[in-house]
C-alpha positions in Angstrom: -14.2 6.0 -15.8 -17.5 6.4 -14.0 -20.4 4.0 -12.4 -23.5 3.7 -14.3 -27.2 1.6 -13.8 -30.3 1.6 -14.9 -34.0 0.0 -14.5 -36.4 0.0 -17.4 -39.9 -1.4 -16.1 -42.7 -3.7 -17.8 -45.4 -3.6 -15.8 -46.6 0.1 -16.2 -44.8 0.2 -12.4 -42.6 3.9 -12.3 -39.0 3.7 -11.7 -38.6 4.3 -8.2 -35.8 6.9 -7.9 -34.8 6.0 -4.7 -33.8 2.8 -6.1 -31.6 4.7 -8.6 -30.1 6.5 -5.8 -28.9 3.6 -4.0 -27.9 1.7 -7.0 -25.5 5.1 -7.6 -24.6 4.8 -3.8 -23.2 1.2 -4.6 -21.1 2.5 -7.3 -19.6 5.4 -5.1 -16.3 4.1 -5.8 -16.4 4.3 -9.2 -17.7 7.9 -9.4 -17.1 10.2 -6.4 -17.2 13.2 -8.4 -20.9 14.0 -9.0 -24.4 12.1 -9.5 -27.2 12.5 -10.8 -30.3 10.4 -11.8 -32.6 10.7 -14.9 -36.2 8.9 -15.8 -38.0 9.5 -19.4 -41.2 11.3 -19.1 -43.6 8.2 -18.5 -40.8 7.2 -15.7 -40.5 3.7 -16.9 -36.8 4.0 -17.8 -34.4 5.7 -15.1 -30.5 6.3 -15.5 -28.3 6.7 -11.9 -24.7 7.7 -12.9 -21.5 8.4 -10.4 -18.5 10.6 -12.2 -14.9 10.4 -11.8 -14.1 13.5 -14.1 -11.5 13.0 -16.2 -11.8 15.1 -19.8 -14.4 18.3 -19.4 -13.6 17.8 -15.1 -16.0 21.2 -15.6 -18.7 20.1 -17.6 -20.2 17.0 -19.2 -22.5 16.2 -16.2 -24.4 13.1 -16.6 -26.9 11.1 -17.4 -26.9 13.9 -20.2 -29.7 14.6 -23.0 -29.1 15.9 -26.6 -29.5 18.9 -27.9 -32.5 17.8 -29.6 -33.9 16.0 -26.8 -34.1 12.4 -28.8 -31.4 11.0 -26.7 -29.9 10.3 -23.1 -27.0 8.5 -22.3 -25.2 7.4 -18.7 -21.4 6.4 -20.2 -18.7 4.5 -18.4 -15.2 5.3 -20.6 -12.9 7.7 -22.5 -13.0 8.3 -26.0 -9.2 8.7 -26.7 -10.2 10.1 -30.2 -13.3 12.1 -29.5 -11.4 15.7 -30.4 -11.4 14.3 -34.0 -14.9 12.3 -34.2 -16.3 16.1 -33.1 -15.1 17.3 -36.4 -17.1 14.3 -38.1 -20.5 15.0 -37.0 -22.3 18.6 -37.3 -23.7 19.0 -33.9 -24.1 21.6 -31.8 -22.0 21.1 -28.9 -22.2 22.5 -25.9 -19.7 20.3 -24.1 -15.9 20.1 -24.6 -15.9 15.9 -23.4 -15.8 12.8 -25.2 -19.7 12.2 -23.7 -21.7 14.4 -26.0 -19.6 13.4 -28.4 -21.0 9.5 -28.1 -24.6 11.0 -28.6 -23.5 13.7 -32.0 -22.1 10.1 -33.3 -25.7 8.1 -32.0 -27.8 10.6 -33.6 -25.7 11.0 -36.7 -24.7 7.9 -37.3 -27.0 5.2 -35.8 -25.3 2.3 -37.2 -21.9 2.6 -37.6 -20.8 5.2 -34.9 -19.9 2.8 -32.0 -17.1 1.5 -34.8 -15.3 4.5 -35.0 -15.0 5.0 -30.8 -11.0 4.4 -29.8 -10.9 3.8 -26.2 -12.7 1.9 -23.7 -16.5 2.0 -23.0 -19.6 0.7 -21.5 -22.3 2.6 -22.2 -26.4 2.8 -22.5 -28.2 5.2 -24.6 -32.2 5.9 -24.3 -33.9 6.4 -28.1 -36.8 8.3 -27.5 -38.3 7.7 -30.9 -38.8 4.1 -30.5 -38.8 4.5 -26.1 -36.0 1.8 -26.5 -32.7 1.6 -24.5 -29.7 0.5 -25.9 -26.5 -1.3 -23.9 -23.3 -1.2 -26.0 -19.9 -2.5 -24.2 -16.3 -2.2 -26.1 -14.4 -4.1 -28.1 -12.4 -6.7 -25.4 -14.3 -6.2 -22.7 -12.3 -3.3 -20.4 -15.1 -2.1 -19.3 -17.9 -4.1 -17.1 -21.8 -4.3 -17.7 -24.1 -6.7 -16.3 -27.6 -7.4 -16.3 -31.0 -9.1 -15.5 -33.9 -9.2 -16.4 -37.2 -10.8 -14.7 -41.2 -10.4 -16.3 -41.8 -6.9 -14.6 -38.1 -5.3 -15.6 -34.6 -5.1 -16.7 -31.9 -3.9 -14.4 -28.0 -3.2 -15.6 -24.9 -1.9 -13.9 -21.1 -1.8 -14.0 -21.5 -4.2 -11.0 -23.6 -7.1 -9.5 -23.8 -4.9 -6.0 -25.7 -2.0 -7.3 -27.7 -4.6 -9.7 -29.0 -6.2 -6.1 -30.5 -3.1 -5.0 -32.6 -3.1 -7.9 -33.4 -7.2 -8.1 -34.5 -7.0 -4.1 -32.8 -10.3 -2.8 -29.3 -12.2 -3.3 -29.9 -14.9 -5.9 -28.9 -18.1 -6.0 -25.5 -19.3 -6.9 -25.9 -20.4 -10.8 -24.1 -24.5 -10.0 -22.7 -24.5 -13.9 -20.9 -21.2 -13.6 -19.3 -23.0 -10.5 -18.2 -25.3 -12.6 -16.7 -23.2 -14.8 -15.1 -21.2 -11.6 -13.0 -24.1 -10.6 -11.6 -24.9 -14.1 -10.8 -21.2 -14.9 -10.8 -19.1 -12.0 -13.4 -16.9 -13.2 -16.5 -17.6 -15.4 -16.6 -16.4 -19.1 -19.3 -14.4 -20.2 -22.0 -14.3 -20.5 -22.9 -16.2 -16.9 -21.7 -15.2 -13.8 -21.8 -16.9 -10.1 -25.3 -15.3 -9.7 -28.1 -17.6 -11.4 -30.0 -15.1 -13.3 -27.4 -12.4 -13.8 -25.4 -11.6 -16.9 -22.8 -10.3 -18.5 -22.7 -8.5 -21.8 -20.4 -9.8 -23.5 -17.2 -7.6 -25.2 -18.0 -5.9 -28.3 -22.0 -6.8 -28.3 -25.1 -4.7 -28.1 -28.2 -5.2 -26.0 -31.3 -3.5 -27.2 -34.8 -3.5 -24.8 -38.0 -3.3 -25.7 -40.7 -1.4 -23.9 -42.6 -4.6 -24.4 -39.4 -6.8 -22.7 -38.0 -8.2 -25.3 -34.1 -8.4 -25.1 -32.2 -8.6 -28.5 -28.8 -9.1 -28.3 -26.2 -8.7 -31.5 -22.3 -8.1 -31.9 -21.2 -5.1 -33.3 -17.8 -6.3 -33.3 -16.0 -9.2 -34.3 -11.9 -10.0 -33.2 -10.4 -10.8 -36.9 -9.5 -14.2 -37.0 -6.6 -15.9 -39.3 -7.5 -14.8 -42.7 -6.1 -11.9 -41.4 -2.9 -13.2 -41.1 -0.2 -10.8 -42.9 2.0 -14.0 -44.1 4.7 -11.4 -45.5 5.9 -9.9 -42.3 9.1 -10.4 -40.9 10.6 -9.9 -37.4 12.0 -6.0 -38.3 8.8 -5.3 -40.6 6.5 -6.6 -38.1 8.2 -4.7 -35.1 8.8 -1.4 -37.0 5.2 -1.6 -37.7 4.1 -2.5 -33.8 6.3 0.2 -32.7 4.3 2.9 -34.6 0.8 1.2 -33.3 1.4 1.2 -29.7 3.3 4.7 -29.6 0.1 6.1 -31.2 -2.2 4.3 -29.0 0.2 5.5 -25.6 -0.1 9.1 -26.9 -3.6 8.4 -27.6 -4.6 7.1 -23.9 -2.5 10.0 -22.2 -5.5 12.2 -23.2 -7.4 13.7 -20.1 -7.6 16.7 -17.8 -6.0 15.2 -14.7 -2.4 14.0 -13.8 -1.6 10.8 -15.5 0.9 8.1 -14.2 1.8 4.4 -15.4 1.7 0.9 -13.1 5.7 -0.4 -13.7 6.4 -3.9 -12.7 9.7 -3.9 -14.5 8.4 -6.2 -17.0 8.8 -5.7 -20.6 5.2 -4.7 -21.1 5.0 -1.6 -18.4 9.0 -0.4 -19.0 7.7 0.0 -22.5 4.5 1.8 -21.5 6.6 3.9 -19.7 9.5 4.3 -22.2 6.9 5.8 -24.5 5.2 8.2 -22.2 9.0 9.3 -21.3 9.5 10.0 -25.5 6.3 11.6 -25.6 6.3 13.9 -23.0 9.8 14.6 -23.7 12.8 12.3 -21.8 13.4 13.8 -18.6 11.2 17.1 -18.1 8.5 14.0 -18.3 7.9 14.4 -14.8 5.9 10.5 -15.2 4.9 9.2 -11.6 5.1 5.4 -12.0 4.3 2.4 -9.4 5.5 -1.0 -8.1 4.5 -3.6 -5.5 5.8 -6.6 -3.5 5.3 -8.6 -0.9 6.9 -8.2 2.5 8.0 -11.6 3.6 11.0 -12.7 1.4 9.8 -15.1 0.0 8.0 -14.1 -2.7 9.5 -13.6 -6.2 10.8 -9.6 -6.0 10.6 -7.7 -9.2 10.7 -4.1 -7.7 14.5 -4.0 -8.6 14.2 -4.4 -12.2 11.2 -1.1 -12.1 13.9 0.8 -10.0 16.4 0.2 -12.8 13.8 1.4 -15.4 12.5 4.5 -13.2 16.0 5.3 -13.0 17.1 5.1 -16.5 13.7 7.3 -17.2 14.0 9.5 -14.2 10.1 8.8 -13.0 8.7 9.8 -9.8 8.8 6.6 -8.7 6.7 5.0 -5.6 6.2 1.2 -4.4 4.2 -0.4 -1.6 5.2 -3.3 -0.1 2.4 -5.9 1.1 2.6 -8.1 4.2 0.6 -11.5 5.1 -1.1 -9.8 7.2 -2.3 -7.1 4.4 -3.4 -10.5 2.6 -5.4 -12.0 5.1 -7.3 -8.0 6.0 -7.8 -7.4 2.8 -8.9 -10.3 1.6 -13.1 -9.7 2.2 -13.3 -6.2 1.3 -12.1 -7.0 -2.1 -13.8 -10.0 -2.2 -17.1 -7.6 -1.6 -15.4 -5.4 -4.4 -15.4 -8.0 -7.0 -18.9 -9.4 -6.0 -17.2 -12.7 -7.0 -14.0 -14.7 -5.5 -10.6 -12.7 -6.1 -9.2 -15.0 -8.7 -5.9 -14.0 -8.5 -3.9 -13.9 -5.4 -1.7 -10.7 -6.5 -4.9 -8.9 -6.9 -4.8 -7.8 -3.3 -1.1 -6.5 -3.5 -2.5 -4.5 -7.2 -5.5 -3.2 -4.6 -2.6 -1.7 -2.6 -1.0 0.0 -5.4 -3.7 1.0 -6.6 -4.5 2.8 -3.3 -1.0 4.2 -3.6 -1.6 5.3 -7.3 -4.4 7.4 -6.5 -2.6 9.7 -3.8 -0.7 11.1 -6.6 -2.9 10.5 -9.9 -6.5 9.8 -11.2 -5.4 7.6 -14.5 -2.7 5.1 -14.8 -1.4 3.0 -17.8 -0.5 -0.5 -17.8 0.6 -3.4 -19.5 -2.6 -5.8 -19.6 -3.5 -7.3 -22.8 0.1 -8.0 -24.4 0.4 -11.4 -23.2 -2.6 -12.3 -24.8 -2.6 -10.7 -28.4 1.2 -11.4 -28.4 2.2 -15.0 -26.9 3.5 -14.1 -23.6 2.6 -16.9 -21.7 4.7 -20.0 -21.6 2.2 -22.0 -22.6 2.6 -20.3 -25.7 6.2 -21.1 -26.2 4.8 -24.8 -25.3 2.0 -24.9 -27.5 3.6 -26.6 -30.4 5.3 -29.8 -28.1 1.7 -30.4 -26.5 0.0 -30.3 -29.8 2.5 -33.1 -31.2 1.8 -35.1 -28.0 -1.5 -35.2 -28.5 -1.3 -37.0 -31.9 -0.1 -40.2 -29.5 -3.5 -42.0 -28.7 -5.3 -40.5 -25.4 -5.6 -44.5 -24.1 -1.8 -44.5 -23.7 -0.5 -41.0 -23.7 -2.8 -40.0 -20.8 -2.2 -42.8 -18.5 1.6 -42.5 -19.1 1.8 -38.6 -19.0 -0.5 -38.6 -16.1 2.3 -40.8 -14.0 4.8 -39.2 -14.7 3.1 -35.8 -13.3 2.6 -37.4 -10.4 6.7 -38.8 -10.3 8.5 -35.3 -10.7 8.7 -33.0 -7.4 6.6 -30.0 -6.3 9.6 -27.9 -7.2 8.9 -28.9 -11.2 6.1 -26.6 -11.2 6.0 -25.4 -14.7 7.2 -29.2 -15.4 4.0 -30.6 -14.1 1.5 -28.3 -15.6 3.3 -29.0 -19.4 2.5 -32.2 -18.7 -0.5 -31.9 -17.1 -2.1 -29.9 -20.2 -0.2 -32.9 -22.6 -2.0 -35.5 -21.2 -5.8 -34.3 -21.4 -8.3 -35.9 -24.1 -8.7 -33.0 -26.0 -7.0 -29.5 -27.0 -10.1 -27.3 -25.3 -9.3 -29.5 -22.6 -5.7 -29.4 -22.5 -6.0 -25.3 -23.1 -7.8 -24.8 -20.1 -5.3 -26.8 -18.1 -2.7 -24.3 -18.4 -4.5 -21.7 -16.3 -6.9 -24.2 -14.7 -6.3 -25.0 -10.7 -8.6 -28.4 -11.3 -8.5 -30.0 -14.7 -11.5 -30.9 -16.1 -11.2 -34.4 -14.8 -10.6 -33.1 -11.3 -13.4 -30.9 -11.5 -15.5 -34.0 -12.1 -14.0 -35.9 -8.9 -14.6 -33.4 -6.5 -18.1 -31.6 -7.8 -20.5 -32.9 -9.7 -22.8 -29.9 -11.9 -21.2 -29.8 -15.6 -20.5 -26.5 -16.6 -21.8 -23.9 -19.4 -19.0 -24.9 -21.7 -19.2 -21.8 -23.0 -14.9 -22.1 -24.1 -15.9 -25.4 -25.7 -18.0 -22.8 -27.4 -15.6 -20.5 -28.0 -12.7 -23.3 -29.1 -15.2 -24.2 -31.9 -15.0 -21.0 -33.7 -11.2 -20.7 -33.3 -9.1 -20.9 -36.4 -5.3 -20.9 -37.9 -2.5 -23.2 -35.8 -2.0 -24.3 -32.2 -1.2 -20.8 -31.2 -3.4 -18.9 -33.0 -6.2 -21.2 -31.7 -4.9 -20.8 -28.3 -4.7 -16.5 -29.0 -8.5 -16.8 -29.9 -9.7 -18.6 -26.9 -7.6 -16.5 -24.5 -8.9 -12.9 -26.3 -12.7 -14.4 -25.6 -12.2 -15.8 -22.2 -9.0 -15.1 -20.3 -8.4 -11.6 -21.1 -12.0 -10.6 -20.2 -13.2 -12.9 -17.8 -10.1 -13.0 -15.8 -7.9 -10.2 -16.7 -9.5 -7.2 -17.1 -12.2 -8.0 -14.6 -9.4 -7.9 -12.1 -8.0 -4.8 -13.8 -11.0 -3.0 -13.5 -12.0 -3.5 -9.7 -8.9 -3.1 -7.8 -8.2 0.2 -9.7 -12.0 2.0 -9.4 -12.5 0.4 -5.8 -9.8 3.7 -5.4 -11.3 5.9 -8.0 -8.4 5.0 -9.7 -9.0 4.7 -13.8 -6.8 1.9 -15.3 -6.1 2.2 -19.9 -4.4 -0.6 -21.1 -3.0 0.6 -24.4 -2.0 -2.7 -26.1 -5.6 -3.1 -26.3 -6.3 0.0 -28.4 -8.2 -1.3 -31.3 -5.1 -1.0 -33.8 -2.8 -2.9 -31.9 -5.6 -5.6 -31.4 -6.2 -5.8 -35.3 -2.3 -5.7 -36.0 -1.7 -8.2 -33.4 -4.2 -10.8 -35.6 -2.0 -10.3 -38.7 0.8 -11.9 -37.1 1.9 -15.5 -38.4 2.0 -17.6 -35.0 6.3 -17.8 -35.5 6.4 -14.0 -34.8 4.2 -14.2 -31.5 6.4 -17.3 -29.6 8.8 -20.1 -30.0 10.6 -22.8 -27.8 12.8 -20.4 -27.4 11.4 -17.3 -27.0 8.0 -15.6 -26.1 6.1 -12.3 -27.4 9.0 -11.8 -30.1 7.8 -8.6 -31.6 6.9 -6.7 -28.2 10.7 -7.9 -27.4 12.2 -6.6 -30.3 10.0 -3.5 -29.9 11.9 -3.0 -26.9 15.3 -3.3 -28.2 14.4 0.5 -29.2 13.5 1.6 -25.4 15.1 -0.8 -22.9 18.1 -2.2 -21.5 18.7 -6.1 -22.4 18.4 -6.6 -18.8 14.7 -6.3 -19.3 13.1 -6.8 -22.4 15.3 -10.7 -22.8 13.8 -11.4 -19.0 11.2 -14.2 -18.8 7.9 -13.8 -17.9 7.5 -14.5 -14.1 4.4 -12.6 -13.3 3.5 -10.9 -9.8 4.4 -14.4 -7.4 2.7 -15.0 -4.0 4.1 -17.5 -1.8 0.8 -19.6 -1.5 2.5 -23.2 -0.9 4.4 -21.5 1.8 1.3 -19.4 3.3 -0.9 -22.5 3.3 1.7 -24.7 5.4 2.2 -22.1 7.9 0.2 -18.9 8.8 -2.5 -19.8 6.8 -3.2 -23.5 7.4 -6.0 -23.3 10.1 -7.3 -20.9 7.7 -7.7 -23.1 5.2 -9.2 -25.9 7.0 -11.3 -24.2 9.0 -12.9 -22.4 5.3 -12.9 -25.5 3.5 -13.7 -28.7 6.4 -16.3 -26.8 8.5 -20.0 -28.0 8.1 -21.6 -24.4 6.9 -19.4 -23.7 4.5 -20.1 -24.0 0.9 -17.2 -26.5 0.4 -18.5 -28.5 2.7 -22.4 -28.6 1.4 -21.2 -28.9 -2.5 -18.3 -30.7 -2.9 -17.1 -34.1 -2.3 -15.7 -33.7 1.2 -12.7 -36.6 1.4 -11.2 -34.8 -2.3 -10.9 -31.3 0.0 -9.6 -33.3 3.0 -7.0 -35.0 0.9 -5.9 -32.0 -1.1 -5.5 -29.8 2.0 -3.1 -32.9 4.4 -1.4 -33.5 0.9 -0.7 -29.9 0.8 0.4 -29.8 4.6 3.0 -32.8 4.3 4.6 -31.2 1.7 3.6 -34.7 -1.5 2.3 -31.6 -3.1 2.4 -27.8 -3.5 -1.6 -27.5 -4.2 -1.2 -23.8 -2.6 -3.1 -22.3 -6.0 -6.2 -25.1 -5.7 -6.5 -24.7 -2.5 -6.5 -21.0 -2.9 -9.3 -21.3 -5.6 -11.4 -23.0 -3.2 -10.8 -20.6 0.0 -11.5 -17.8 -2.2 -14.6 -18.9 -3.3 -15.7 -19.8 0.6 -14.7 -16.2 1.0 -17.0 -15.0 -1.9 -19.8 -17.4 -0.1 -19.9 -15.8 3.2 -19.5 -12.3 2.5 -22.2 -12.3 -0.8 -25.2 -12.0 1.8 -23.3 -8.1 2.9 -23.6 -6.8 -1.0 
């Protein structure tokens, strides 16, 4: 994957190219292989582009023209299919990469090309013709692409950093998006923390002007539940995964430059693995695979179960192994990374092994994306209970629900947030619950902006039962905005390039046939990846609950990271302080500290966004 921006003027102003430069500079990370800048002959658009080569390492410099001069294009991705879509369109080729291939398909093609790309993309393509640029960003959302646009130009990038060098100044925070940030960790597209800047959002295509004017249109819709295969079984459904992801692992495993695999010891990366073991043949598969933990103790260890799998597949195997004091370092440089708070606490452990990765490999495979098209949550296994619950009036289910949260210990943890998501007023409400830190109730208590509501949005075009509903919302918010954001910057702040293969396009599209009963039950979540590894994996693995990367937070924030906390979130410059209601933070921090409650996550959310305050002005 590479860095890529741009600047198309308005005002008969040039494009200054040493603006493109440092835009590139910002994006170093992403692309430390070459770069190179491009303008159109009246210099109003310019291109910068940063390369981490991975197919064509030799050739397929960029931004790169066609052969016929009509086109220029400065692409983020891999085109996993690209040797075949060659053989589509009669062009004359000079390159042996996936890139020129993009611009035989745009020139080919114009309207339907960017349908048959398999992989993962972010791309913009000048037309000469009509002096237009075009902005085109896949299917879920793997890639990043934001943008903005003021009444002299339009500015995009893979990140809000290099987009600042071109906008002049740090703008304001946007208050609705922060909203949003404290309900879902993140904020779904298309709004950001940054009033003014965008993103595009997955599987839509942005098309500007020379006169300005922005036209935005999808080019790709997730099938909803008329897709739904009604006929499949457990073993049909399975069988018929199987064949899917196989092709899309052997599918992601092209490139030029050694390829490894992230292993948790979850069921989703022991079969990633499994499969580039039976591809590359069993034990001459010389795979080089990765794990990470923390260092304390206390956190929840899952590197034995990845030794057992690297064992039974004979990998090269390598872990790293994260202390507090790793946490607390880290902590602002990837907060710069993500230009945005790091919503995840184990995202600074997957920084490390990403670092770790990239001493032995430039691409790895990984496991994000099954959780969502396949009910591996446990709200998913939940979903059903809550939505019966919520037939009991709100006027006395809440109240009574709402008590008895309160009543059950800290130690209840997944008890309390069942509960929790039962007792909201609505199902939007009660969906966002299950990953929220503050409900929307809270939110309301300790902050007063409403947000963009753009998953009320989102909710209101959902379809099918409780979980398919749920599946919807999660593949337009959660997997994007939260998921593959993370994903994306703690793997190319090393240069690392991260392909998700359950999030090839025909696993997606299979995954939207499946009746709800298949995905999850009370008993049992992502049923058909689980019996997909019956085929690969010891039992010890693939019947394991999910349990996620852990970090001891509730522990953290009573000890070593208590004045931390207070001093972020009760000082008079910080954000907290200026914008929220400042007895709620007090209260939630000394409930924290005498142990009523284990608010570690909450008070995380809210730390990391003081973090994300006072390092913004250094972008």
């Amino acid at each position: 994957m590479c860095g890529i921006a741009g600047i198309v003027t308005f005002d008969n102003s040039q494009v200054d190219k040493k603006i493109l430069v440092e835009m590139g500079n910002r994006l170093a990370h992403r692309g430390p292989d070459a770069h190179d800048i491009w303008t159109n002959k009246k210099g109003d658009i310019g291109f910068s582009h940063r390369r981490l080569s991975i197919i064509d390492v030799a050739g397929s410099p960029q931004p790169m023209t066609s052969a016929s001069g009509k086109s220029t294009i400065c692409f983020n991705g891999e085109i996993f299919n690209y040797s075949q879509l060659r053989k589509s369109w009669d062009y004359p080729y000079k390159t042996n990469g996936d890139t020129e291939t993009i611009i035989a398909g745009f020139e080919k093609d114009n309207n339907n090309f960017v349908n048959s790309l398999r992989g993962q993309f972010a791309f913009a393509m000048h037309e000469q013709e009509k002096d237009i640029v075009h902005l085109y960003r896949d299917r879920l959302g793997v890639l990043p692409l934001y943008y903005y646009q003021d009444s002299k130009k339009f500015v995009f990038a893979s990140e809000i950093k290099a987009l600042i060098v071109a906008i002049g100044s740090i703008p304001e925070i946007d208050k609705k998006s922060l909203a949003d940030y404290l309900g879902q960790r993140g904020v779904p597209a298309p709004n950001t923390l940054y009033e003014g800047i965008k993103k595009l959002e997955p599987g839509h295509h942005l098309i500007v002007s020379p006169n300005g004017e922005v036209k935005i249109e999808s080019w790709y819709e997730i099938p909803d539940d008329s897709e739904v295969n009604h006929n499949l079984t457990l073993q049909s459904a399975s069988q018929e995964l199987d064949t899917k992801l196989y092709g899309a692992v052997e599918a992601a495993l092209v490139a030029d430059v050694p390829v490894g695999a992230y292993l948790s010891g979850g069921i989703d990366s022991s079969l990633i693995c499994s499969m580039i073991s039976k591809i590359r043949g069993g034990e001459k598969n010389n795979l080089s695979t990765f794990a990470a933990k923390f260092s304390d103790g206390s956190s929840l260890d899952e590197t034995p179960f990845a030794r057992t799998v690297s064992e039974l597949l004979g990998t090269d195997h390598h872990e790293v192994s994260v202390s507090p004091e790793d946490f607390i370092n880290t902590w602002p440089q990837l907060t710069y990374q993500f230009d945005a708070p790091i919503p995840e606490p184990p995202d600074i452990a997957f920084s490390f092994l990403a670092k770790k990765a990239r001493e032995h490999v430039t691409v790895v495979l990984s496991g994000e994306g099954s959780d969502e098209l396949f009910g591996g949550y446990p709200k998913y296994q939940y979903a059903n209970l809550v939505n019966k619950l919520s037939k009991i009036p709100y006027s006395a289910r809440g109240p009574i629900l709402k008590t008895i949260e309160k009543m059950l210990p800290a130690s209840m943890n997944r008890q309390r947030t069942l509960i929790r998501a039962a007792s909201q007023n609505s199902e939007i409400a009660s969906f966002k619950t299950w990953f929220a830190p503050f409900t929307p109730g809270e939110i309301g208590k300790i902050y007063a902006e409403q947000s963009h509501n753009a998953m009320e949005e989102i909710h209101k075009e959902s379809r099918g039962d409780v979980i398919q509903r749920m599946a919807y919302v999660d593949l337009h918010s959660w997997l994007s905005d939260n998921i593959l954001e993370r994903g994306d910057r703690t793997s190319m702040m090393h240069s690392l390039e991260l392909r998700p293969p359950f999030l090839d396009v025909q696993v997606l599209e299979f995954s939207r046939s499946l009746p709800s009963h298949l995905m999850a039950n009370r008993r049992e979540s992502k049923r058909v990846v689980r019996e997909v590894a019956r085929n690969y994996l010891p039992s010890e693995i693939f019947e394991r609950n999910k349990h996620g990367f852990k970090v001891p937070l509730d522990d953290w924030f009573r000890n070593s990271l208590k004045e931390y906390a207070y001093d972020h979130l009760t000082s008079r410059d910080s954000l907290a302080y200026e914008l929220f209601d400042k007895k709620v933070v007090k209260q939630l921090l000394d409930d924290h500290v005498s142990g009523k409650f284990n608010d570690g996550m909450r008070i995380y959310t809210l730390v990391a966004l003081e973090m994300w305050h006072r390092h913004r002005a250094t972008i």
